[in-house]
Every structure is written in C-alpha cells, then in structure tokens.
C-alpha positions as MATLAB code, in Angstrom:
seq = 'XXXXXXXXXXXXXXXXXXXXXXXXXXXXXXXXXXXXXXXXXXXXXXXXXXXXXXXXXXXXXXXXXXXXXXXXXXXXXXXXXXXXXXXXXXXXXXXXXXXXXXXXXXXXXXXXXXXXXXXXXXXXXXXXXXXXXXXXXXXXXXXXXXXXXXXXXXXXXXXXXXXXXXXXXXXXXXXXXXXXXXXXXXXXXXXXXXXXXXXXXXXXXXXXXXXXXXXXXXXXXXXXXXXXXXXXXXXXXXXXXXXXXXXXXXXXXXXXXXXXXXXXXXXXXXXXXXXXXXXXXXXXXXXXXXXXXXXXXXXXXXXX';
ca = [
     101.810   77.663   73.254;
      98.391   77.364   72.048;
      95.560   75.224   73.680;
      92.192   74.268   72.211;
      89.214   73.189   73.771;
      86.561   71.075   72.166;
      83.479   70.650   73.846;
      80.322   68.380   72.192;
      76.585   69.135   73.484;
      73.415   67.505   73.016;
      70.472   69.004   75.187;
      70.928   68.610   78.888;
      71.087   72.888   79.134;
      71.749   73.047   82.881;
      74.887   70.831   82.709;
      76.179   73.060   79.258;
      75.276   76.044   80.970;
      77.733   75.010   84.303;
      80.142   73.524   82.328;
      80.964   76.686   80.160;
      80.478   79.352   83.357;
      83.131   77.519   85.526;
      85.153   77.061   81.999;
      85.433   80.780   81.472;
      85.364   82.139   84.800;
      87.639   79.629   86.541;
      90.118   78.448   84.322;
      93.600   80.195   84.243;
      95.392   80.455   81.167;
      94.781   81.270   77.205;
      92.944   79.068   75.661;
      90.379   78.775   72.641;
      87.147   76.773   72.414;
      85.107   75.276   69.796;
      81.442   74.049   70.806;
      79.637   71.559   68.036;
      75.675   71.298   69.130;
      74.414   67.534   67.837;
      71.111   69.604   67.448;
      69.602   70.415   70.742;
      66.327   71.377   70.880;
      65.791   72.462   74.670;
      67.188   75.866   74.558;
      70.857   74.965   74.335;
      71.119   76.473   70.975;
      69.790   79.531   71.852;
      72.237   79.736   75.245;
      74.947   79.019   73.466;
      74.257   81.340   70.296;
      74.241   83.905   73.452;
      77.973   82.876   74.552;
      79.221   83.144   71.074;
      78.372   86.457   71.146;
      79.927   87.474   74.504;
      82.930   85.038   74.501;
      85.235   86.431   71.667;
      87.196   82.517   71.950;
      84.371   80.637   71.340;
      83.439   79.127   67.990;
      79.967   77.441   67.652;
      79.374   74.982   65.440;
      75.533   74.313   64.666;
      74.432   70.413   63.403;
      70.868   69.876   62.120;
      70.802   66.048   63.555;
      72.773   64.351   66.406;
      75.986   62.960   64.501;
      77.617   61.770   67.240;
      80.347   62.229   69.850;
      82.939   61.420   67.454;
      82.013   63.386   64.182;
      81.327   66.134   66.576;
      84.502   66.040   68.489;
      86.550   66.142   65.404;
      85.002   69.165   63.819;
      86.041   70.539   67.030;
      89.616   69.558   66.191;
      89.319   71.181   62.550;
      89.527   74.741   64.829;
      92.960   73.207   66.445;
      94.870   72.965   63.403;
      97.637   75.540   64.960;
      97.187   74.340   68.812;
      99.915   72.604   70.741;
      96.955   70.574   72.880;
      93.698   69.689   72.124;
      91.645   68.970   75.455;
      88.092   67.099   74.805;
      86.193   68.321   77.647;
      82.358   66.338   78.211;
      79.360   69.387   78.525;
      78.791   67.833   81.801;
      82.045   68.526   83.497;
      82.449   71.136   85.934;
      85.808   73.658   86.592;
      87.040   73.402   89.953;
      90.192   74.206   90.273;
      91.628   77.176   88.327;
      95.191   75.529   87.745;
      93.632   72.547   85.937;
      94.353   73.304   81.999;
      97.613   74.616   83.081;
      98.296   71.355   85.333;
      97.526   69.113   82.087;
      99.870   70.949   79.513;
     102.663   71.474   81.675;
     102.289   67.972   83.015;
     102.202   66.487   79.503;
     105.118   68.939   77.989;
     107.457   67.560   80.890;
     106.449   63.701   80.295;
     105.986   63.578   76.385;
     104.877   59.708   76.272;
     102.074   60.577   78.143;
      98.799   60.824   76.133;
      96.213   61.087   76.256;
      96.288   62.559   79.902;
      92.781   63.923   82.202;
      91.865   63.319   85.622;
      90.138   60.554   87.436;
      86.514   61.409   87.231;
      84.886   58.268   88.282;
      85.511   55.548   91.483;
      85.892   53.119   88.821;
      88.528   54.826   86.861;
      91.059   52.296   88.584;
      95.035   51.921   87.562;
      98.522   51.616   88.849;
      99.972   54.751   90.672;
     103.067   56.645   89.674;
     105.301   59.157   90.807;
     106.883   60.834   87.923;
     110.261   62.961   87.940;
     108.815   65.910   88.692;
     106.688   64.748   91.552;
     103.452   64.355   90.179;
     100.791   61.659   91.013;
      99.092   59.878   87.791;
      97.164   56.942   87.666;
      98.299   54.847   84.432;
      95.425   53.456   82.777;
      94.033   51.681   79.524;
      91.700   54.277   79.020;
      91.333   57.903   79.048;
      87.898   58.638   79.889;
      86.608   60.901   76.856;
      84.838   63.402   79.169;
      88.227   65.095   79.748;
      91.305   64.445   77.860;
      94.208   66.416   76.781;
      95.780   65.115   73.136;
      99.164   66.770   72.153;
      99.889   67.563   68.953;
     102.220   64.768   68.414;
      99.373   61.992   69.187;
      97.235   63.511   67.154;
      99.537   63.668   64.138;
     100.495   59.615   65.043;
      96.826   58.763   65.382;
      94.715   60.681   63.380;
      91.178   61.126   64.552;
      88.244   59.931   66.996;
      87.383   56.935   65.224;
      83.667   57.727   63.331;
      82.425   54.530   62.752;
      81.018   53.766   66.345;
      77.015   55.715   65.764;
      76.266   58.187   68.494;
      77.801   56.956   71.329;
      80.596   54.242   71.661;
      84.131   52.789   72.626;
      85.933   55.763   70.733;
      87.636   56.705   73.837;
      88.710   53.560   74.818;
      89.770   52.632   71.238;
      91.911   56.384   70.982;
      93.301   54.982   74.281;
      94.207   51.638   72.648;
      95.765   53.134   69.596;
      97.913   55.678   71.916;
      99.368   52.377   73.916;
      99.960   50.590   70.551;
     102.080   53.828   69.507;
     104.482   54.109   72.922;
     102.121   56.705   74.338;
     100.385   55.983   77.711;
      97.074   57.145   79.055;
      97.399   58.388   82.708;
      94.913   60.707   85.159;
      96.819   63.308   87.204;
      95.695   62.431   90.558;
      94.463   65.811   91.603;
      90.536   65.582   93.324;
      87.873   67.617   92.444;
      90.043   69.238   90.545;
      86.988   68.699   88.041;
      83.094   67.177   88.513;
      81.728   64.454   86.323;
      78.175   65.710   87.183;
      76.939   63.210   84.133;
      77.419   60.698   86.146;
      74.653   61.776   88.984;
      72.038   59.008   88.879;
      70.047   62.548   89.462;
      71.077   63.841   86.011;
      70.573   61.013   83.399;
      69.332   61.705   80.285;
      66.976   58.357   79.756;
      66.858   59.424   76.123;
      70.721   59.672   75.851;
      71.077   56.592   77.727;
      68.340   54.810   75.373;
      71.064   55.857   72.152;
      74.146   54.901   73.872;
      72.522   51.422   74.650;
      71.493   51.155   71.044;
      75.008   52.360   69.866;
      76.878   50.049   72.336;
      74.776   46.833   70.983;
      74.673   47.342   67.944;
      76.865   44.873   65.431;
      78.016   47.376   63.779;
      78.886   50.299   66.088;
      79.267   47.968   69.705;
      81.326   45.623   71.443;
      81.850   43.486   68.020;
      82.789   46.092   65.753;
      85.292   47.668   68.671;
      87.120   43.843   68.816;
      86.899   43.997   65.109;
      88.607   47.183   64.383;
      91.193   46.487   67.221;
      92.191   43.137   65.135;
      92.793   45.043   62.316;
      94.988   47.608   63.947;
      96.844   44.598   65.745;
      97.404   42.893   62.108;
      98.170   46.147   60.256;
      95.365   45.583   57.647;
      94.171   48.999   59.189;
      96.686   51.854   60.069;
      96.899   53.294   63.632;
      96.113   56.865   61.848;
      92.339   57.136   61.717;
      91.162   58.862   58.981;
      87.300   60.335   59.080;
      84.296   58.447   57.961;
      82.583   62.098   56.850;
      84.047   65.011   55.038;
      82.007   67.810   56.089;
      81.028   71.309   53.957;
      79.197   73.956   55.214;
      76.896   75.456   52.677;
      74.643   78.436   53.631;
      75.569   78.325   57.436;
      74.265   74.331   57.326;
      76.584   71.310   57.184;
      76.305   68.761   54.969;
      77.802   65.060   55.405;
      78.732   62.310   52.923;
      80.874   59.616   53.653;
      84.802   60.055   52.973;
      85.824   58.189   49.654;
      88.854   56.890   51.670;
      86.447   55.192   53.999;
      84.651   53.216   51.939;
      86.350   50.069   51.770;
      86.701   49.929   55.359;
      82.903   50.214   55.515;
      81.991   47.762   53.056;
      84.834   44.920   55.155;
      83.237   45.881   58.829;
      79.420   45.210   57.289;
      80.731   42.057   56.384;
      82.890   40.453   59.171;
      79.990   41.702   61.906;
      77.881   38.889   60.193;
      80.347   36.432   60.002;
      82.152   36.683   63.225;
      80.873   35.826   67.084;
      82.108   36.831   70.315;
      82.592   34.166   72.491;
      81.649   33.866   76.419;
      84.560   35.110   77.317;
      84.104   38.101   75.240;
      86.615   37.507   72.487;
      86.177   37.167   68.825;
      85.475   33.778   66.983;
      85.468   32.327   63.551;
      88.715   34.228   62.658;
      89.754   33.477   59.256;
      92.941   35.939   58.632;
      93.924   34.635   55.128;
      89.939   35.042   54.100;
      90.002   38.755   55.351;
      93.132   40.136   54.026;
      91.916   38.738   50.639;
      88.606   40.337   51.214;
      90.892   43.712   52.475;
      92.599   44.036   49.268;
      89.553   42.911   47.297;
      87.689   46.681   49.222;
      91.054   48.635   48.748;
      91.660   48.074   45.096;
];
C-alpha cells in the first residue's frame, strides 16, 4: 500500500517549518511527500531546498508566481500516480498523534464509500455523528475541509482533479466534496481530537496578505460564490462531467515551469466568462436568470 502526501506552501515559514518536523518525526508509517512552493519569498524556499536534501521522500516542486491552492495541489498529485491514497495536508497543520495517517487509510480501506475522509479541525466543522462497523466515530459532513484530506484512489479516478478555475484561493474543497456526494462517496472527519492542529486558524497567525487574496478570490465573479453555484449547475445538469479535468498543462523546462491553459478547457472557460455576466444570485444566495435551453446551446456552440 502506498500513501502520498501533498502539501502546498506559500510563505508563512514558521507554520511550514512545524508542519513538516511533526510530519517526519511523528507520523508512523511509509509514506511519500511532494511539496509545491507558490513562490515564497521569506525563506521558505531556502528551508525547504534544505529538507529535500535530508528527507530522501520528499519531492519539491519550485513555482515562480503563486498559482494557487488548486494548480499546486494537483502537481502534487502528478507524484501519486502509483499511490493507493493521496492525503492533502494544509502547511499549517501540525502532527499530533503518531497513528493519524495510519488511522485515515485503514479507516477508509474498511468503509470504501467514504471519501474524502480528515479530521475535524475547526468548532465549526459541524455534522451528524456515526458509529461505523468497526467502531469508529466520524462526523458526516458536506465538506471535507482541504487542510487535511485523504482521497483514495478510486475517488480520484471518479472525479478527476481539484477544480483550477477558482484563482488562488476558493470553494475547491467544498466543490471536491460536492462532486464526491454526487458520486455515492461521503465526506466524514474521524472524530479523534488533537489528533492534528489547524494552527492557520490562530487569529495570532493570519497572514493579512493571504487573507487580502482569498477575499479577492472568494468575490470575484469569476473565481467566487457565483462561479462555485455556476459550475455546481452544470455538474447537476450533466453539461459538465463530474471528472475534472485541469485548466493548465504544466512543462518544466530548465528546472522552471511553464503554464498555458489546457486545450480541453477552453470551452468551459469561454461559457463561465459568459454566464458570470448574465446570471445573479439572489438574497437567498441562489442563482437567477437561468435560461437552460440558452446555455446548452451556448455549451455545444464552445464544445464544437
């Protein structure tokens, strides 16, 4: 059984630093890791340049510009290819208990329609208890929280990827967590406390600058709220498939990656830039204006 860990940073060096020490000193079991930097430039790269050289599992993956949790996280995944779990694990999570990667696979292998399955990090990470048949707690919940999630194989060859077209920072998790229910998968935390910190969320260790892009991100036509409704009415009507493809192929070239958007992605582009400015979400935040005949004409127009 292999197990690959994908971790995205972006500055903050005292939280990366934590988060990888308690990764490879307190977790039990084999396991790789991939980190992709979104181009730090307060001595993370140089920190974790230092790890790749000491920690013979680690890959590091180097960006030249912040693209994002999502385009990040799935180069992460392109170093999974042959793992039996993928866990996304935030930079600003701490290891606390040893048996936590261990806990996650086995409790996934046992219950296969979970997915994707973490641990309640936050008090507002809220759901309906459970008991399952081998005596384990979970929460079941609409959303995985993206800062630790473990993805089995078999979800990610139903769903594809992190969905890229959300900027920086955005409802990726939520929407992975919506595509997983739509599939007959279902999102649950392990209720195990402190089996892992959320330090991120320590008023104490906010980022203003990171908060200033995920604000931007989150209202934003394109990337926020509206384009999240959007894209989930076009899973629900099947005029987009469950399967997420990626908005970028990448190449590296010289050490350096280079980004250009995926051919296959297009037409989905060019139908979001043009339903944000036609459609309105309504007080009681739902989308208006919906015109289904008009937009599967304009679908097929994009795909042909």
């Amino acid at each position: 059984m292999k197990i690959h860990i994908g971790i995205v940073t972006w500055n903050r060096l005292e939280l990366t630093r934590l988060c990888l020490e308690s990764l490879f000193t307190r977790t039990h079991g084999d396991f790789s890791c991939t980190v992709v930097d979104n181009g730090s430039r307060d001595g993370t790269v140089e920190y974790l340049s230092a790890c790749a050289q000491r920690m013979p599992n680690l890959t590091l993956r180097l960006l030249s510009r912040n693209m994002g949790v999502s385009v990040a996280s799935n180069l992460a995944w392109d170093d999974a290819r042959q793992a039996d779990f993928f866990i996304k694990l935030d930079n600003d999570v701490e290891i606390c208990d040893p048996d936590w990667l261990l806990r996650l696979v086995r409790v996934s292998q046992a219950n296969p329609t979970l997915g994707p399955l973490g641990y309640r990090l936050c008090s507002w990470h809220t759901g309906t208890a459970r008991t399952l048949s081998d005596g384990t707690r979970v929460t079941m919940v609409s959303c995985c929280n993206g800062a630790c999630a473990c993805i089995p194989r078999i979800l990610h060859e139903k769903l594809g990827f992190w969905n890229e077209g959300y900027g920086r920072y955005g409802y990726e998790d939520l929407e992975y967590s919506w595509r997983a229910l739509k599939a007959g998968f279902f999102p649950a935390y392990i209720e195990r406390d402190q089996a892992l910190v959320h330090h991120g969320t320590d008023p104490k260790q906010i980022n203003l600058e990171q908060e200033e892009m995920k604000k931007e991100s989150r209202t934003s036509a394109l990337h926020g709220t509206k384009a999240y409704l959007l894209y989930l009415f076009l899973f629900e009507q099947g005029l987009l498939p469950l399967k997420m493809g990626r908005k970028y192929l990448i190449q590296e070239v010289n050490g350096r990656y280079i980004f250009t958007l995926n051919g296959e992605y297009k037409h989905v582009q060019k139908l979001m830039n043009m339903l944000v400015k036609t459609v309105q979400i309504t007080q009681d935040g739902e989308l208006s204006c919906l015109d289904l005949h008009a937009w599967q004409s304009a679908f097929k127009t994009n795909t042909n």
